[in-house]
Every structure is written in C-alpha cells, then in structure tokens.
N, C-alpha and C positions, 0 to 999 in steps of 0.2 A: 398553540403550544407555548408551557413560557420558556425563555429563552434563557439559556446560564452559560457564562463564562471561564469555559474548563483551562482554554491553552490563552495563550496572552494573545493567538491570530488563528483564530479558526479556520479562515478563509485559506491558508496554506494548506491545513490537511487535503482539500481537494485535489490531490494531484494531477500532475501531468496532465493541465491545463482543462479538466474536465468541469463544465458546470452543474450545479447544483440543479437540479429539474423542479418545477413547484409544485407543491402536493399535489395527493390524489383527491383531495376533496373537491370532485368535481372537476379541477381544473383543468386536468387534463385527459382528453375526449379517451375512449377506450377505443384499441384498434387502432388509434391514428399512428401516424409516424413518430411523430415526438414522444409517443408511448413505445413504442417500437424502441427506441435508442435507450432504454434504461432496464435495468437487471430485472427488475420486477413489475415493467411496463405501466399500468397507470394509479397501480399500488404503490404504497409505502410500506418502510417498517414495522413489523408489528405492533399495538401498542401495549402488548404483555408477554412475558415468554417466561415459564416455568421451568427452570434450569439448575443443577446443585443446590435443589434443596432449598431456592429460593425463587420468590415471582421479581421479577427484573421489569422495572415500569422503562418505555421508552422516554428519552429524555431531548434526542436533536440528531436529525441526521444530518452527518458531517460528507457526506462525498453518493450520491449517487449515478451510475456511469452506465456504461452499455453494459459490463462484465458486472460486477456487483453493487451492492448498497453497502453500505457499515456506518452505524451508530454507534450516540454513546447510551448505556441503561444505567439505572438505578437500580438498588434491590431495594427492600421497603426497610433494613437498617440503615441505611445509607453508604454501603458498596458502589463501586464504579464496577462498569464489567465496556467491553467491546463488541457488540457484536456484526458481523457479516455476513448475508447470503449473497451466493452468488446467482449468478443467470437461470430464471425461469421461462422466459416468456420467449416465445418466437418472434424471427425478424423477417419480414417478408415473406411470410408462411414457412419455414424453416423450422421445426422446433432446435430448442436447444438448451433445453434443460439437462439433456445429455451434458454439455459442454459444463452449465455451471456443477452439475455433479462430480465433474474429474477435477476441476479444482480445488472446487473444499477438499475434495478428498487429498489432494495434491498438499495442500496449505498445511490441511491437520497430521499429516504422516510428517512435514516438518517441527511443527510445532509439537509432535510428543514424540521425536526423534531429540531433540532441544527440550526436555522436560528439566534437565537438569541444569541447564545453563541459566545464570541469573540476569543476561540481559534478554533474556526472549522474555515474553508475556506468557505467564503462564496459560497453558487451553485449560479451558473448562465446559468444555461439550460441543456435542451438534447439536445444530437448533434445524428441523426439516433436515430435508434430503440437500441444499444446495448449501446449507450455513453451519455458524459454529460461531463459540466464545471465547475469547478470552476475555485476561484479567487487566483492569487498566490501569497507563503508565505513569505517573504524575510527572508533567514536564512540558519541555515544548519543543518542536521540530528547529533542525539547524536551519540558521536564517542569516543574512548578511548583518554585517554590526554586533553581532550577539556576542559576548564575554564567552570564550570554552576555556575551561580547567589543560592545567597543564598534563595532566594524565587522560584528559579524555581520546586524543587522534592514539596514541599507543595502546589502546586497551581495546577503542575499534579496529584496530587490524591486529589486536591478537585474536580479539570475536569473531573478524570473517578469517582467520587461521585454524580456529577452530571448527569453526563450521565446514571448512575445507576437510581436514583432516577427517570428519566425520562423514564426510561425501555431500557435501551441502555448499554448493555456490548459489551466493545472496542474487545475485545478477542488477538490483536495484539501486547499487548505490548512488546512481546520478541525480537522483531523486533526494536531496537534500531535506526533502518533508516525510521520508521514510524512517531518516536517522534520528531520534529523540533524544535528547540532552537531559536526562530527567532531572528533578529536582533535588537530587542526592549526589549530582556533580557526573553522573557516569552515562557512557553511552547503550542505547537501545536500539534493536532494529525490528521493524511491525510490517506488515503485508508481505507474504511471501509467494505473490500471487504468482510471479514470473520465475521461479528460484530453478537452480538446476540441481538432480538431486542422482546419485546412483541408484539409489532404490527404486527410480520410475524407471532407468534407462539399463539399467543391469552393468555391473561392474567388470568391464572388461577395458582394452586397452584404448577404443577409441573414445567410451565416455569419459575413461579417467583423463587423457587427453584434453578433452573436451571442457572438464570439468575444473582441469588448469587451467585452459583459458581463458573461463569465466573467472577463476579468482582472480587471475592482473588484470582482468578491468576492472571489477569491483576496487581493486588497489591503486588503480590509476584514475578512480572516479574520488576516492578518498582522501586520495595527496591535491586534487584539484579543490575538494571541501578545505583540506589542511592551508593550502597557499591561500585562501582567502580568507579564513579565518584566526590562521594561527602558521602566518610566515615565519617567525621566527624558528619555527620547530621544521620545519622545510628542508631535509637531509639534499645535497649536490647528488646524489643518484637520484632521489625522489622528482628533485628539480629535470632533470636531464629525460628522466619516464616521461613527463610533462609533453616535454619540448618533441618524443617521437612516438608521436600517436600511432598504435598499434593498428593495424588493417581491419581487426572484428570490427573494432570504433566507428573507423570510417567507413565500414560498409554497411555499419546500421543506420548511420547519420544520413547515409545515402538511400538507404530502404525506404527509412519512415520517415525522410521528409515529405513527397508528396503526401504521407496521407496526413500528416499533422494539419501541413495546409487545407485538405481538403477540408479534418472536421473542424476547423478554425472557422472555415467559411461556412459550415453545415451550422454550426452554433452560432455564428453571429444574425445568420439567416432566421433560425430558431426563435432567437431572442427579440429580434427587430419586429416580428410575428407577433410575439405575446406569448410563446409554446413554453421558453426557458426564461427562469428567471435568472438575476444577476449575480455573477460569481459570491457567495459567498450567503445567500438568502435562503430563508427557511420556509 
C-alpha cells in the first residue's frame, strides 16, 4: 500500500503505547494469539467503504489494538474522512462483538450529541455494526517542543466546559495524541472511546457527581499539557492543582500499572517473535 504523509509523526497517533500489528496478508496465522489481540483479528481495514454519498478508498492504518482499528480514507475527489471499527473478533473463545458494538454506539451518541461544536469532527455515518466516520482534522497531535498559539490552552478548557455542561466528560486528556492542534491554530479533541457521558448513565445525582470528577481531571491533565508547553500561561492555582494530585489520579495510576507492564511485556514478546511489527509500521 503506498504510503502518505498526513501528520508530520504518524507513529504518535498510535496511542497509549499500542503497536501497530502487520497486515493480514497472510502474515498473520488466523486463530492465533496475535490475532486474538487486535479489533478485527487477522483482517485489516476494509479497502473500500460506500459512505455519504461517496466510495472512500483505504489509505494507512494508523493504530490497530485490542479494542478497535481506525484509518485514514480517501473519497475518489480527494476528501479525507476517519474511520474506526471497533472490536469483532473473540478472545479466547469469548465473543465480543457485543462489546465493540456499545462503543460505537457509545462514541457516535457523542459525536452527534457535539454535532454543533466546531472542534469535534464532524460524524459522517456507521460503517458495519462496530464502526463509523468521521471527517478529518488537518493538524498534528500535541507533542513536546511544538509552538501552541497563545489562545489555544483557554479555548481547550472552555471545549471540555462545554462538553461538561452538555453531560460529556472527555476522560482522555492525558493522552497528548488525542488533543490536535490543527492547522488553523485551534484546539481538537478525536477518540471518545472512554468518555463519560449522562446519556449512558442517566442523569441523577451520583452521575452528575461523577461526572464532575471526571471533568478536574480532564483539567488537571490539561494544565500538566499547558506547564510543558506553554508555562508562561500557567495561572498559581493551576500551578498549585498540579502539585495535589487528586486520589481518582492516583488510583488509576495504581489500577493500570500492572497491566500496562504486563502488555509491555506481551508486546515486546510479540515482536521478538515476528507476530508484531514496529511501532509505527504498516
């Protein structure tokens, strides 16, 4: 497949340390394990999807994981779109297509709840039962060293204010490769795979609760983006959040360290094999 240069570092979108798995053109066995760890096991992307009115050629997949795939497509005038399915395939005899079903669905109730907001990506359909489109961003994910606009950190936290206000905590902000910088100087936020939302959990007083605490850390995960990219703009209470890490923080830090190390080691294991290829490889 030829290869094009969308973001100035592709190999970021992969997030949250997941690798790239190597095609399915044979390379990898069907049924086996290493098939087992990815959304749509020893498949890839499709390579055409009939959508709004237009055929959408496959162009590079950027991140395939346990939980979903998501590329970039082409339309045949030359449109950019997004798209992602999530989880089809069983893991250990388990199905669980169930599972990637409540997430699209989870995703696309945000994204056309956010129809009108102009940093969300516009949707533009489901694709199958586990997937869906949007529209793509032109930019690049926040990255150490990078120049940010002086209106960018105050325009991201009036975005996730809003998003709050509308019952929508992002949950993802620590993910640095989730925030886009686009090319119009303004902030974007894409994958709402983990988001907390009232409309799943019904709006009473513990999710709204709930739903506050997701937005300070989303706020304390953005002042930690602000301090290293743009200390100057660093308010002394902002600074001070910083310094007392909130207890959600550290009991997640605490959850999912064991298993980060574990797939650290499941993937490096992978790799030394022949199963996975290298971060960033198509």
């Amino acid at each position: 497949m030829e290869r094009i240069r969308l973001w100035p570092s592709l190999a970021r979108l992969v997030y949250d340390g997941v690798m790239e798995t190597k095609s399915a053109a044979g390379r990898i066995p069907r049924g086996s394990f290493a098939a087992s760890l990815r959304a749509l096991g020893a498949d890839d992307l499709p390579d055409i999807i009939d959508l709004a009115g237009q055929r959408w050629h496959h162009r590079i997949t950027v991140k395939h994981d346990f939980f979903a795939a998501t590329g970039f497509y082409r339309s045949e005038d030359g449109q950019l779109c997004v798209v992602k399915i999530n989880r089809v395939t069983d893991f250990l005899g388990l199905p669980l297509q169930w599972l990637g079903k409540i997430l699209c669905s989870r995703e696309v109730r945000c994204y056309q709840a956010l129809h009108d907001v102009p940093n969300i990506p516009a949707f533009l359909g489901r694709v199958g039962t586990t997937g869906f489109m949007h529209a793509f961003i032109p930019g690049q994910p926040l990255a150490r060293g990078m120049s940010v606009p002086d209106a960018f950190f105050p325009e991201l936290e009036t975005l996730l204010d809003t998003l709050r206000n509308r019952g929508i905590a992002y949950v993802d902000t620590n993910k640095p490769e989730n925030i886009l910088l686009g090319d119009d100087g303004r902030p974007y936020l894409i994958d709402f795979q983990i988001n907390f939302a009232l409309h799943d959990f019904g709006n009473h007083f513990l999710s709204r609760w709930w739903l506050n605490r997701m937005h300070e850390s989303d706020l304390y995960h953005l002042y930690k983006h602000k301090r290293r990219l743009r200390p100057d703009q660093l308010q002394p209470d902002e600074a001070l959040r910083l310094e007392q890490r909130g207890f959600l923080i550290r009991l997640h830090r605490f959850l999912t360290r064991p298993y980060f190390h574990l797939r650290r080691r499941t993937m490096q294991r992978l790799q030394s094999g022949g199963h996975v290829a290298e971060p960033g490889s198509n």
